[in-house]
C-alpha positions, 0 to 999 in steps of 0.5 A: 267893471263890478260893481262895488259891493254895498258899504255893510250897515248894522241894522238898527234893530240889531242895537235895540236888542243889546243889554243896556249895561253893555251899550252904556259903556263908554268908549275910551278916551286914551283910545281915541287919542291913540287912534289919532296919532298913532300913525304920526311919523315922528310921534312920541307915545306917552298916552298908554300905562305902559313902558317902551321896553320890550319884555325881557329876553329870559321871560319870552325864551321860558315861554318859547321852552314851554311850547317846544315840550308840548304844553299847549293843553288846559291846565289848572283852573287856579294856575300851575302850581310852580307859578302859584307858589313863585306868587306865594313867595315873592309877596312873602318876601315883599309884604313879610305875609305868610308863603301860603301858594292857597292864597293865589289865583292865576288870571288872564291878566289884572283887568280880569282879575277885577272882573272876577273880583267884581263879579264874586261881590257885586249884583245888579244895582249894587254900588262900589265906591271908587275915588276918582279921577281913576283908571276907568276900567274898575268902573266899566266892569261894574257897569257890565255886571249891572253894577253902580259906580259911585265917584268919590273925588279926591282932594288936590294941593299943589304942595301935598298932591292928591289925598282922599277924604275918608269922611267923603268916603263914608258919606258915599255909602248907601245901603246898596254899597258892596265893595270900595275900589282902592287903587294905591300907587294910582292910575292915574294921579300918583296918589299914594294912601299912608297907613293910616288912610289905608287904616281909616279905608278897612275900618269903614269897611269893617263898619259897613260890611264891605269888601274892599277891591285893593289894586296895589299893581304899582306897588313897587313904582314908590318913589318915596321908600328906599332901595327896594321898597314898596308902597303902604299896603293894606297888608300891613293892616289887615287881619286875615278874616277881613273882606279884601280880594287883591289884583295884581298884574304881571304887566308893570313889573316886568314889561308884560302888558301884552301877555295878558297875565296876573293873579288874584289873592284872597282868602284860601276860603274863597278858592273854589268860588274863583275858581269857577269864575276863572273855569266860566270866563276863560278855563284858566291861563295858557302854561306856556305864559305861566311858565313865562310869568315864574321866570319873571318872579325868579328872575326879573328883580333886577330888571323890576329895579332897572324900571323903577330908577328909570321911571324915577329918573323920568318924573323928575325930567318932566316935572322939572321940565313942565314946571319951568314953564310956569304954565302946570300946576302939577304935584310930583306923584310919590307913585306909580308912573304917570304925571297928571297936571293942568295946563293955565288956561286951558280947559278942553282936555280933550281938545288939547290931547289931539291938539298936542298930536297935531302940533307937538307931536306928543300922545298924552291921555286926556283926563276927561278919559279918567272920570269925575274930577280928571276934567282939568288935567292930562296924563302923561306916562313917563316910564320911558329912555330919558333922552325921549323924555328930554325931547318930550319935555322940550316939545311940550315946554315948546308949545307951552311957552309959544 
């Protein structure tokens, strides 16, 4: 009989030699959960950003047609131009934005676009401010590149939800402050900035010559404007020279988050910088997934408004749910698709995340995983099929109310 081979130990020393940034990283807090109880027959998943549709049929087959012809070959580094101007377009139609195609630059994926947007604003020891509880990945991009985040936390009422502070906010800058981080619908409290927030956040900016990251990727997710609307957006308050790089993501709209496919928008000026960003991280987006994201645009906006009553319709059966118990507190978000509540008498999120795996069979995201201010609450995604979000709710009410 062989011996069994060594278990492999990385050598210690091996760790020493890492930049520090990288090794500061945090590991992810919805990850650990998710490898918990991933494997749990019978598990109901509502712990990840993203729906339970798989991605429509019409998207995968203009991919599928694209590899059949052959285009499998590098291509521009700032996106086709079909797609760039199937970008340039939709925006118009939502935003009332001039169709300028100048505008857009294909990404593999939002969270690169905020990595590129970073990397163009931010050095080492520089600070960006970011309201928090907030998606932590802005956060740990800015560690990477050598940069600070710097929380500022939001405010919370139980009849008015979440609300940022803008005195808060102009407390937090410093003379290192480069960029303010604005995610609005946000991951992961459904916060949505009024007008006149997103007016008070660009005049801070003007003041301070600061750039401004706007995350608006759940803009269509807005659950307070009528059929087909969307949600306050810096673009109707900005002029065309202010300092706003924005980020968006192919991901929500159109059940693509393993595509890994998004865009930036900036001014035409800033072209050839992200451009070569775009060239030194990946050489630019396969075709065949461009050719998937213009079928999208073109034609997905029934589907977009198929997610948008289906994600409605889910936060209201679990907020109803949750609040009968008597046992949240909990304000209906206006936006996004998440519900990020707190549980009476409990305070170890975490602990509880992977307690509601065992015993309810249930994936929510722990709100320690979401920075300064999440340490009381615990995300739950319901952008799903309402009779799993029936039978969800009555799991969790089940063990609320035990």
């Amino acid at each position: 009989m062989s011996a069994q081979p060594a278990p492999f130990v990385t050598p210690p020393s091996l760790l020493d030699h890492v930049r520090p940034q990288a090794l500061a990283v945090p590991g992810s807090g919805i990850v650990e959960v998710m490898n918990y109880g991933r494997e749990r027959p019978g598990m109901i998943p509502l712990w990840a950003g993203e729906g339970d549709l798989p991605t429509p049929s019409f998207i995968a087959e203009a991919a599928t047609r694209s590899l059949a012809a052959g285009e499998t070959f590098y291509t521009w580094q700032r996106g086709i131009p079909e797609l760039r101007a199937a970008i340039a377009r939709y925006m118009a139609g939502l935003y009332g934005i001039p169709n300028d195609p100048e505008r857009f630059f294909v990404t593999g994926s939002g969270m690169q676009a905020i990595q590129i947007c970073i990397a163009a604003t931010l050095s080492a020891g520089d600070e960006i401010l970011i309201p928090s509880p907030s998606w932590p990945n802005a956060a740990a991009a800015a560690q990477v590149m050598g940069a600070n985040p710097v929380f500022v936390p939001f405010a919370f009422d139980e009849a008015a939800g979440f609300s940022l502070d803008l005195g808060r906010l102009e407390d937090a800058v410093t003379p290192r402050t480069r960029a303010i981080f604005i995610n609005s619908p946000a991951n992961p409290t459904g916060f949505v900035a009024p007008l006149d927030t997103l007016r008070g956040v660009l005049d801070i900016a003007r003041r301070h010559g600061l750039w401004i990251i706007a995350d608006e990727i759940y803009g269509r997710f807005y659950y307070e404007a009528g059929e087909g609307g969307v949600a306050p957006s810096f673009h109707e308050v900005m002029e065309p020279e202010d300092r706003i790089l924005f980020v968006q993501t192919f991901s929500k709209n159109w059940a693509m988050t393993g595509w890994r496919l998004g865009w930036i928008e900036a001014h035409p000026s800033l072209g050839n910088v992200i451009a070569n960003l775009i060239q030194y991280s990946t050489s630019g987006v396969a075709p065949f997934m461009q050719r998937a994201g213009i079928a999208a645009i073109e034609r997905g906006e029934s589907f977009v408004a198929h997610q948008i009553e289906r994600a409605r319709r889910g936060r209201d059966i679990v907020a109803d749910g949750l609040l009968a118990t008597g046992r949240v507190t909990l304000a209906r978000p206006p936006g996004a698709f998440y519900l990020f509540f707190g549980v009476h008498g409990q305070r170890d999120m975490r602990a509880l995340a992977l307690t509601l795996v065992d015993e309810a069979n249930i994936g929510l995201a722990p709100g320690t995983a979401f920075g300064p201010g999440g340490e009381n609450y615990i995300r739950l995604c319901f952008a799903r099929g309402e009779a799993q979000l029936v039978e969800a709710t009555n799991r969790l009410a089940a063990w609320l109310t035990r």
